[in-house]
C-alpha positions in Angstrom: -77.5 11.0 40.8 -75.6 9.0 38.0 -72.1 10.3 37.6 -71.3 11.2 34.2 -69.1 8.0 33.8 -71.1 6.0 34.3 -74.0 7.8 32.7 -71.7 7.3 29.6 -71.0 3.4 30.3 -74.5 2.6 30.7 -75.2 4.4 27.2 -72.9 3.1 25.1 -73.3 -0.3 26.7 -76.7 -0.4 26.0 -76.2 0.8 22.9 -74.2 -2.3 22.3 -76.8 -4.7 23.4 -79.1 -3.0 21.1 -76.8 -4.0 18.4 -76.2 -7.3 19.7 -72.6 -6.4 20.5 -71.8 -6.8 16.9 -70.0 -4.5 14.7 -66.9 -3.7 12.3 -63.1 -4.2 13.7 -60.0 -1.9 12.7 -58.2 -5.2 11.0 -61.4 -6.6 8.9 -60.7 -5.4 5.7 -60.4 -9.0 4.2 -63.8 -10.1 5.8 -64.7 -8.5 2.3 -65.4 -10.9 -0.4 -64.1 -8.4 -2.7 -60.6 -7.9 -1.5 -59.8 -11.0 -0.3 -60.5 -12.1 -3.7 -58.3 -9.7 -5.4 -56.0 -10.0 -3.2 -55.0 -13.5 -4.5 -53.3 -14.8 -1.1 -50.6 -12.4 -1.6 -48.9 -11.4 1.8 -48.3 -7.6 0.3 -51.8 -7.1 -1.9 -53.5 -8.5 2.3 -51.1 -5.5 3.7 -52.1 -2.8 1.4 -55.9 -3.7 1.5 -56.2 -3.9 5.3 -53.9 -0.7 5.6 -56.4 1.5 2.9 -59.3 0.5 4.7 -57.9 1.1 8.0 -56.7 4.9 6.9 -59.2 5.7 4.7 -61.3 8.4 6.9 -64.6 7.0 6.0 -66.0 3.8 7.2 -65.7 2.0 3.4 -66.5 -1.7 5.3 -70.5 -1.5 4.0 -69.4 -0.5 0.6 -67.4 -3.7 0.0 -69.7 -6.3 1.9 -68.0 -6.4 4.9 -70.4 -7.4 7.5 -70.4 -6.7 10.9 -69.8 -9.5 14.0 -68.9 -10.3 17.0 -65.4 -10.0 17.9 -64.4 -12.5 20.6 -61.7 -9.6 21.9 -64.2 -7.3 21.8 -67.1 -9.6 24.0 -64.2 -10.3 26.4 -63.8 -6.8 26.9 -67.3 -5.7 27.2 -68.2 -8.7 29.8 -65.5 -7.7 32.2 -67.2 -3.8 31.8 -70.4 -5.9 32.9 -68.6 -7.6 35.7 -67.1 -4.3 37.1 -70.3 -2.8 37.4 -71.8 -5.1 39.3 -69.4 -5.5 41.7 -69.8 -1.8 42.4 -74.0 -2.2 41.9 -75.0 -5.4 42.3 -77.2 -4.9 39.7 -78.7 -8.4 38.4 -78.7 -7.1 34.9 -75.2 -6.1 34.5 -73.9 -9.9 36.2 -76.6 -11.6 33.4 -74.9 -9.6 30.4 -71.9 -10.5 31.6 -72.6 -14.0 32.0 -74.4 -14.6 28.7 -71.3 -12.9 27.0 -69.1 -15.2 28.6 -71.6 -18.2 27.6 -71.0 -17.0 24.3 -67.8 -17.2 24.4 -67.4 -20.4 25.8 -69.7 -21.5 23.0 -67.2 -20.1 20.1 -64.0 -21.3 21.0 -61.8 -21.6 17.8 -62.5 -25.6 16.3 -60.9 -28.1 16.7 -58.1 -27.3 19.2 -57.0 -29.4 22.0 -57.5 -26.4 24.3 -59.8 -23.5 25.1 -58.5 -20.4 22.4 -59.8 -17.8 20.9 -58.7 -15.7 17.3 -60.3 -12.6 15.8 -63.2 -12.6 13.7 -61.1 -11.5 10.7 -58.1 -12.6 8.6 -55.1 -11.3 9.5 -52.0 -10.2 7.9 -48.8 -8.9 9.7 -45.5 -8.3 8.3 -44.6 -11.5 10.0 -47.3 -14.2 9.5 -50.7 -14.1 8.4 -53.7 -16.1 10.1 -57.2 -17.1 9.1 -60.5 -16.1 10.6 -60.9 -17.4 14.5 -57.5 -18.7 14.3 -56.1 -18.9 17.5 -53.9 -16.4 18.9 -52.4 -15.5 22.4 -54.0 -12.3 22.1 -57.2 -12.7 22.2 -57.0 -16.1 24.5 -55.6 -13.7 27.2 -58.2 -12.0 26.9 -61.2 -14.1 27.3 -59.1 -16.1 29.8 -59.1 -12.7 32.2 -62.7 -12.5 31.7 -63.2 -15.7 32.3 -61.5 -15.5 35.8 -62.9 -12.2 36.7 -66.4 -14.2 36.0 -65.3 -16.8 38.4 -63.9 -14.0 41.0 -67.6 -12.1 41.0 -69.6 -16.0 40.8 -67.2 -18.3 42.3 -68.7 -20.6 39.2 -66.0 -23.2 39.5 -66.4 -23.7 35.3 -64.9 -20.2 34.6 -62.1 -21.4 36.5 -62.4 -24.5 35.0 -62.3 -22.9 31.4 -59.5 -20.1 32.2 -57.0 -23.3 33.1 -57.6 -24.6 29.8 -56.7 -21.7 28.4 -53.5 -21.3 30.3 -52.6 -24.8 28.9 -53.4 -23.9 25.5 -50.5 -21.0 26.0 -47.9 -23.3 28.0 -48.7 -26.7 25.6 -49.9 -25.7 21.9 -48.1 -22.5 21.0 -44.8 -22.7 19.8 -42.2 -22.1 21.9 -39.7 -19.2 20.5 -37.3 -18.9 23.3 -36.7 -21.0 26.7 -33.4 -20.4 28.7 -33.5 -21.1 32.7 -35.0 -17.8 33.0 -36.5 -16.9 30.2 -39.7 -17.8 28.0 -41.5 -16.6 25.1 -44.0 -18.1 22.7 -45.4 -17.7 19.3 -48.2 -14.8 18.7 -50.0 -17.7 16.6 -49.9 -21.6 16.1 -46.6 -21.4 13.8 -43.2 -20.2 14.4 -42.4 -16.5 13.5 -38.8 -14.8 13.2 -39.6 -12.6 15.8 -40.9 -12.3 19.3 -44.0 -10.3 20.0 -42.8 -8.4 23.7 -46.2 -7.6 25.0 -47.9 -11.2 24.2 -45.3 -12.6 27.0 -46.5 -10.0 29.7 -50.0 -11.0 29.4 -49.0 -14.5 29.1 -47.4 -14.2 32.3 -49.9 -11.7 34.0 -52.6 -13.8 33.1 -50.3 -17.5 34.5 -49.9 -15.7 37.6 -53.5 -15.2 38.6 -54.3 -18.6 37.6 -51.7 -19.6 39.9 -53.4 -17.4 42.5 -57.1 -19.7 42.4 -55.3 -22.9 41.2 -51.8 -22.6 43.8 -50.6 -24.8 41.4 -46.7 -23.8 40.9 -45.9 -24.5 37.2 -48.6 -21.5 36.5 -46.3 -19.1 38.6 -42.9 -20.6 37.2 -43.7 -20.4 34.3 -45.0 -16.6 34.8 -41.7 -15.4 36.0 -40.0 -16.2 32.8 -42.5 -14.7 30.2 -42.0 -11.4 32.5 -38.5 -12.1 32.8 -37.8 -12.1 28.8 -39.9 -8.5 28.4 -38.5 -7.1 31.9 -34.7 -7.4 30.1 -36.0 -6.2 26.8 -36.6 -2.7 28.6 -34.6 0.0 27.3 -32.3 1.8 29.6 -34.6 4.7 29.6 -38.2 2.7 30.3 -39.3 1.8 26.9 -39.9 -1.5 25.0 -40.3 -2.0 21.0 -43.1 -3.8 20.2 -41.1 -7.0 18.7 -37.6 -8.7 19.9 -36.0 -7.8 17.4 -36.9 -4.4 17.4 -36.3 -4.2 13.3 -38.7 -6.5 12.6 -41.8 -4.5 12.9 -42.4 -0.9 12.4 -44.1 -0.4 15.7 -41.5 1.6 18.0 -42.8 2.9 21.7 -46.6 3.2 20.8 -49.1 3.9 22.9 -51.1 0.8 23.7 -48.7 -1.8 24.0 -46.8 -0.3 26.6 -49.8 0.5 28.7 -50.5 -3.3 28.4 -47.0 -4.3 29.6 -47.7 -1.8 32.3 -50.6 -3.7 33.3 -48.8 -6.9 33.3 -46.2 -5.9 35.5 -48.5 -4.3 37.9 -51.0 -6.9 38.0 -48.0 -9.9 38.3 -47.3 -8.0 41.9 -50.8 -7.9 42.6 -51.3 -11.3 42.2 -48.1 -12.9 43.9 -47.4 -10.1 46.3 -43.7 -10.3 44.6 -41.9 -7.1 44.2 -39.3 -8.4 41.6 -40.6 -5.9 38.7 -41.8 -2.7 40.5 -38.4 -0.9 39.8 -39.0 -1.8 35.6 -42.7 -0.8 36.6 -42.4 2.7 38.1 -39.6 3.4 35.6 -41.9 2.2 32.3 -45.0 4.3 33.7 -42.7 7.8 34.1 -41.8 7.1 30.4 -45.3 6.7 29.3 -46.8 9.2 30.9 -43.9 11.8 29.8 -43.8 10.3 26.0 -47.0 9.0 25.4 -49.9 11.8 26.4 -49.8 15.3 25.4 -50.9 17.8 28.4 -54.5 18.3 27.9 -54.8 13.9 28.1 -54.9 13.2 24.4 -53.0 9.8 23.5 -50.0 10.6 21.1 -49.9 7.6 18.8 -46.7 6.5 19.3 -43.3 8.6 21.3 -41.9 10.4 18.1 -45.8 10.6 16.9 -48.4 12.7 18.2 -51.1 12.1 15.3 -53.5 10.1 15.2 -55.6 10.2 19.1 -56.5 6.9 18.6 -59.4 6.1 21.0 -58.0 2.4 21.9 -55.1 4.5 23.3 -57.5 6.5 25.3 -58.5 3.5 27.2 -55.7 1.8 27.7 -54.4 5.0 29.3 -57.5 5.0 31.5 -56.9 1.8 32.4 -53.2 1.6 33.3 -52.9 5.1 35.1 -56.3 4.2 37.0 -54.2 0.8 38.0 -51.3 3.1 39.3 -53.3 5.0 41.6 -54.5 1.9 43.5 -50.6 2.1 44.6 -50.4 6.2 44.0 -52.9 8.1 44.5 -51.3 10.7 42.4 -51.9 9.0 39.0 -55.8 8.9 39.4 -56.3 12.7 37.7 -54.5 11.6 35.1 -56.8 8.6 34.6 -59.6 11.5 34.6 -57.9 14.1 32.3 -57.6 11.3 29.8 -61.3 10.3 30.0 -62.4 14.2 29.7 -60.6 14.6 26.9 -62.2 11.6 25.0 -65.5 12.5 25.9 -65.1 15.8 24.7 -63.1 14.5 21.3 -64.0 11.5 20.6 -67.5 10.5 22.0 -70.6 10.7 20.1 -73.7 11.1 21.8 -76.4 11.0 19.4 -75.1 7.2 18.0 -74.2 6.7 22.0 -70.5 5.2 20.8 -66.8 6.5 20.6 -65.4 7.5 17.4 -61.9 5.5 15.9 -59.5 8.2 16.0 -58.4 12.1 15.8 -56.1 13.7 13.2 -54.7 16.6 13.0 -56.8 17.4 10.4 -59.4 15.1 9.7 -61.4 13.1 12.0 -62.2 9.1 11.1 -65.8 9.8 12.7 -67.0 6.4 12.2 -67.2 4.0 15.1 -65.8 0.2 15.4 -66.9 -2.0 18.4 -64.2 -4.2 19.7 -61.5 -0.9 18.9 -63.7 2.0 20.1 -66.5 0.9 22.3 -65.5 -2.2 24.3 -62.3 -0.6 25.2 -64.0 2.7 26.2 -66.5 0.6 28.4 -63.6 -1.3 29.9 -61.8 1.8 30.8 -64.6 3.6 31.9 -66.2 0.4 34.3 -62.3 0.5 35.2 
């Protein structure tokens, strides 16, 4: 008999398919003819129109012509849910979705860059730079550069590996370097210098350095690797916390939810990888805080430590994801990994439309569904 994970991953994943993995994403508000043009390239008109849509508790995106699309996040996330289901199945369909994602991909690479990268399918506005649609980002590179190798690890196809080391060049070579000290490094979120340094961009970097290191054994990837972990390892507060930016003013994200699960992962995976125990003390004492700060008791995500509205579903997976990484080194994490997946199925998941709903108030629901946000992550966490 299916068990009910899986049951689940194989709906919404098909339900995906069926709508060719395309979709609406949290940030796409300017993907709207009609605000971008009255927004007049103004960095605070581009803030207020992506925050409305984001809040607003309806899905307003059809209403002002935003269409839906691939996300290249989003297909990076949903072909390692393919790939992790065939490593437990060996099903031929799951490992030819996954591959024709990952074809796609390596199709619709961002133009004209001297490296394999990636950007959202959206322009972008932060507090500290704005970027264009498919503009390349670190983000997002990451991303399709761990799918890439975890295509290579289930295929052995030499070109995934070929592809994921242009990406890792694309981070070392074309992003701009924000800080480099014998021990430390950290580089820009996007291809322009910012005034402040994005903490959980240099984990990934370095998680994702190290593993190319671990196919490649080529040493720079592993050097190199150290000192992104290094610069976010000594940005840890003393009580197992990291802001979201260095400096910590700079954005208005504190301890959230889904960033810190992502440095978790990063930490976890760099010891994995290297069989190097230099961050398991930062590890152990980070995962104690988010577990404590960022999950109520029932398994709902608090949104950030000092917040406990809204449940945001990408919060649900990542806490899926990073507590089920735990209990491959403590078995006593796993039921939380479990208690957090009840409680989205119960809250969040919609069975009739076969997707996950965006988020949970405390009084209102955004009952409306985005793909890359809601559904790739759940499938991620779930083939996790």
């Amino acid at each position: 008999m299916m068990r009910p994970y899986e049951r689940i991953l194989r709906d919404i994943l098909d339900a995906a398919e069926r709508r060719d993995y395309t979709g609406y994403s949290k940030f796409d508000a300017l993907n709207s003819p009609v605000l971008n043009a009255f927004s007049f390239r103004n960095k605070w008109l581009r803030i207020l129109f992506t925050q409305a849509v984001k809040e607003f508790p309806f899905n307003v995106r059809p209403f002002l012509l935003v269409k839906p699309s691939r996300n290249p996040k989003g297909i990076a996330l949903l072909a390692r849910a393919y790939f992790s289901l065939y490593e437990k199945t060996e099903g031929p369909h799951d490992l030819k979705r996954g591959e024709s994602l990952l074809e796609w991909l390596l199709e619709n690479p961002s133009p004209g860059q001297a490296h394999l990268c990636w950007g959202y399918n959206f322009a972008w506005q932060s507090t500290i730079f704005f970027v264009d649609q498919y503009e390349p980002n670190a983000v997002v590179s990451v991303f399709v550069g761990q799918a890439l190798l975890h295509g290579y690890r289930v295929t052995g196809h030499r070109a995934y590996l070929h592809a994921a080391r242009s990406v890792g060049e694309f981070l070392v070579r074309d992003l701009p370097v924000l800080h480099d000290a014998d021990q430390e490094r950290a580089i820009a979120y996007v291809l322009r210098s910012a005034r402040a340094i994005v903490i959980n961009n240099q984990v990934l970097a370095g998680a994702f350095l190290a593993k190319l290191w671990r196919h490649t054994g080529e040493e720079d990837w592993k050097r190199i690797a150290v000192k992104h972990i290094n610069f976010a390892a000594n940005k840890t507060t003393d009580y197992g916390a990291w802001y979201y930016t260095h400096p910590a003013e700079k954005s208005l994200i504190r301890h959230d939810n889904y960033h810190t699960g992502g440095i978790l992962d990063g930490l976890v995976e760099f010891y994995e990888e290297t069989g190097e125990d230099r961050y398991v003390e930062v590890y152990w004492k980070g995962l104690s805080y988010y577990h404590r700060n960022l999950f109520e008791s029932d398994g709902a995500p608090r949104w950030m430590n000092d917040r406990r509205y809204p449940h945001d579903v990408h919060g649900s997976a990542q806490g899926i994801i990073t507590f089920k990484k735990a209990a491959r080194h403590d078995k006593t994490f796993l039921p939380q990994a479990a208690k957090i997946a009840d409680w989205t199925l119960q809250h969040l998941y919609r069975e009739k439309s076969q997707d996950f709903a965006y988020r949970q108030g405390r009084w209102i629901k955004w009952d409306y569904s985005l793909m890359r946000w809601c559904n790739a992550w759940m499938a991620r966490a779930l083939a996790e």
